[in-house]
C-alpha positions as a Markdown table, in Angstrom:
| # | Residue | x | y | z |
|---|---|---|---|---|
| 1 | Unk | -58.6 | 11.6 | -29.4 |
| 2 | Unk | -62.1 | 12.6 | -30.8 |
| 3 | Unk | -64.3 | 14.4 | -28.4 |
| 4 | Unk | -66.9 | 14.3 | -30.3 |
| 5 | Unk | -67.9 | 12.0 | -33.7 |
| 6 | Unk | -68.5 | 15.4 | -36.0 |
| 7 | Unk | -64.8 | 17.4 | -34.8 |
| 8 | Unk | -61.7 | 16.2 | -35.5 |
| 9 | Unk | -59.4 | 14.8 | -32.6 |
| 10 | Unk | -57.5 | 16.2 | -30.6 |
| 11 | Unk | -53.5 | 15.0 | -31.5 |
| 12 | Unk | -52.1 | 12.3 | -28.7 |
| 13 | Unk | -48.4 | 14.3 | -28.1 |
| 14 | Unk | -47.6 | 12.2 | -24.6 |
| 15 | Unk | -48.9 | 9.1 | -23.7 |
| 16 | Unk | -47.2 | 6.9 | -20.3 |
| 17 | Unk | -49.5 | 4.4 | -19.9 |
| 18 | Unk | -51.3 | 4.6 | -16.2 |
| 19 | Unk | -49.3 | 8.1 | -15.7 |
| 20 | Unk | -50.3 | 10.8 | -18.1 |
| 21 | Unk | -52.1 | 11.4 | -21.4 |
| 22 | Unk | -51.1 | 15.0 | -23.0 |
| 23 | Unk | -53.3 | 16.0 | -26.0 |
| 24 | Unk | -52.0 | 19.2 | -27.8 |
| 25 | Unk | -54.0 | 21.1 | -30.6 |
| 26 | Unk | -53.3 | 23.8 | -33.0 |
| 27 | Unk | -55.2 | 25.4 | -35.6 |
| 28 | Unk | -51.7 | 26.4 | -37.2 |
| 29 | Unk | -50.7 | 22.5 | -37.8 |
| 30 | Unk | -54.2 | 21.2 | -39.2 |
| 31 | Unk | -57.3 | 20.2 | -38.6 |
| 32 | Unk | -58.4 | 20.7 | -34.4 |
| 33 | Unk | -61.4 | 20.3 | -32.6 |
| 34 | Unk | -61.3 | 24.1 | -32.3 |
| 35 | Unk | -62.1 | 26.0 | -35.9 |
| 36 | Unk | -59.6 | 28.5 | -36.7 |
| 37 | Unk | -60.0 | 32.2 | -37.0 |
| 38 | Unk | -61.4 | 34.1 | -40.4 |
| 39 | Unk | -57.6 | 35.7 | -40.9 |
| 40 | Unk | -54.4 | 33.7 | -41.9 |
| 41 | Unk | -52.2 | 35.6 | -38.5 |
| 42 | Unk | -55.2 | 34.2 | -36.1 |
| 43 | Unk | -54.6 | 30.5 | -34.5 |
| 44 | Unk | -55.6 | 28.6 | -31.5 |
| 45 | Unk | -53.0 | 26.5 | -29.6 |
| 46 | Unk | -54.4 | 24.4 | -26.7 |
| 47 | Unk | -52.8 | 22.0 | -24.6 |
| 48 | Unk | -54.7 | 19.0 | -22.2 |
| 49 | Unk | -53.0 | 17.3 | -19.7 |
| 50 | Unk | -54.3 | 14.2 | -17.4 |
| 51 | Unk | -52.4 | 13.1 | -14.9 |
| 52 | Unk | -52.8 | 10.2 | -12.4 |
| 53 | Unk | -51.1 | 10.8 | -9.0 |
| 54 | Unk | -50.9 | 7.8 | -6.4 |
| 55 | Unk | -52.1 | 8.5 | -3.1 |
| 56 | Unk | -52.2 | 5.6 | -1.3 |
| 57 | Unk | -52.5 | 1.6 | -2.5 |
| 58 | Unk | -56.6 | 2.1 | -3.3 |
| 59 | Unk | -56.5 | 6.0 | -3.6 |
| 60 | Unk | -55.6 | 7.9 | -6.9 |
| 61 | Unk | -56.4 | 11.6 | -7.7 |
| 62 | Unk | -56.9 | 12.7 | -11.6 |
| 63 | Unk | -55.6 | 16.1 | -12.6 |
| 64 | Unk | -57.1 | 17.5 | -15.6 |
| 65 | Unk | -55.2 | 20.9 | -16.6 |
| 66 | Unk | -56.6 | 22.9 | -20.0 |
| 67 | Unk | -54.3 | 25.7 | -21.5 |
| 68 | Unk | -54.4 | 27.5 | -24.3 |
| 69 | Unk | -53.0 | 30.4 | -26.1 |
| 70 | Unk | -54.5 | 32.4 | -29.4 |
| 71 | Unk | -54.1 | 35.5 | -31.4 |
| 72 | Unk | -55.1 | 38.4 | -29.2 |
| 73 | Unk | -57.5 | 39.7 | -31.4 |
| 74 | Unk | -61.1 | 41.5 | -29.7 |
| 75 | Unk | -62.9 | 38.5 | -32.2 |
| 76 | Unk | -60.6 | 35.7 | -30.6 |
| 77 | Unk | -60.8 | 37.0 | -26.9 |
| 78 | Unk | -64.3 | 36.9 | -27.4 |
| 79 | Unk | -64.7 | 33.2 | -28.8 |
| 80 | Unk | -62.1 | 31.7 | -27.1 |
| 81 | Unk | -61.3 | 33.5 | -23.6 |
| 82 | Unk | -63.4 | 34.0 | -20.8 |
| 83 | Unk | -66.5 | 34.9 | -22.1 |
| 84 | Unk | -67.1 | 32.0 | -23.8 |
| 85 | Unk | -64.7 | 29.0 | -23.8 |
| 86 | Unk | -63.4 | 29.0 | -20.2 |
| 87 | Unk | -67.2 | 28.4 | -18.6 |
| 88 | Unk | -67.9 | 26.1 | -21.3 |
| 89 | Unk | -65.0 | 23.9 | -21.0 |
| 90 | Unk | -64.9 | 24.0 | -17.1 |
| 91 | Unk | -68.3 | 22.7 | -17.1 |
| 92 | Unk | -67.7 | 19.8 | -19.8 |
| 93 | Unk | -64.3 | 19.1 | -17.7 |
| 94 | Unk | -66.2 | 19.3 | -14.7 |
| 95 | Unk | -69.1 | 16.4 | -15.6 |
| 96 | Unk | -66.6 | 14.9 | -17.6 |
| 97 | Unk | -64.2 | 14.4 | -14.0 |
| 98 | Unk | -67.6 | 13.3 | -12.2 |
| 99 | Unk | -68.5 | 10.8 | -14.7 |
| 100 | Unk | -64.6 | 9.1 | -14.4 |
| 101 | Unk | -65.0 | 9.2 | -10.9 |
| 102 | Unk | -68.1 | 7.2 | -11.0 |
| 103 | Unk | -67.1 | 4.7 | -13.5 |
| 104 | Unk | -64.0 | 4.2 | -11.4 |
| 105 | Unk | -65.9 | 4.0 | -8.1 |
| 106 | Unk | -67.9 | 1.6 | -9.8 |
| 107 | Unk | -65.5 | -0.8 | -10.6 |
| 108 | Unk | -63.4 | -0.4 | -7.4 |
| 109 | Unk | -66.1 | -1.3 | -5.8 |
| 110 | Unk | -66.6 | -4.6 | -7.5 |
């Protein structure tokens, strides 16, 4: 699943259709939307979960959970922990959520 046109995708692991998508990346298996480190002992595993949970008959609730894991490294803590990563992806997920929510309202609402 690209995420954008110049990265590479991130791999489809799960798919159950109108229950969960689970996208799972690592640097160690090939090409990922996030560039591997400088050294051959740094990687970058991430794993993207969204889930659809039933409310009630016209009510569902989207979970989107990001986690990730990576070679501890002061270089890799700084590009890919809090500093950096973590505030960019919560805002991306964040608009990202709003914009689904608006597209579904949208067509509910139809």
């Amino acid at each position: 699943m690209r995420l954008a046109a110049e990265m590479p995708g991130y791999p489809v692991a799960i798919v159950e259709p109108g229950r969960v998508i689970v996208l799972h990346a690592d640097t160690r298996a090939g090409p990922t939307p996030v560039p591997g480190g400088m050294k051959s002992e740094d990687y970058y595993v991430s794993t993207w979960v969204f889930f659809l949970d039933k409310l009630e008959e016209r009510r569902t609730r989207l979970i989107s959970r990001l986690r990730s894991d990576y070679n501890p490294r002061m270089r890799n803590k700084l590009f890919y922990g809090s500093y950096l990563v973590e505030p960019i992806s919560t805002a991306m997920q964040w608009e990202m959520l709003l914009g689904i929510k608006q597209r579904a309202e949208s067509i509910a609402g139809r």
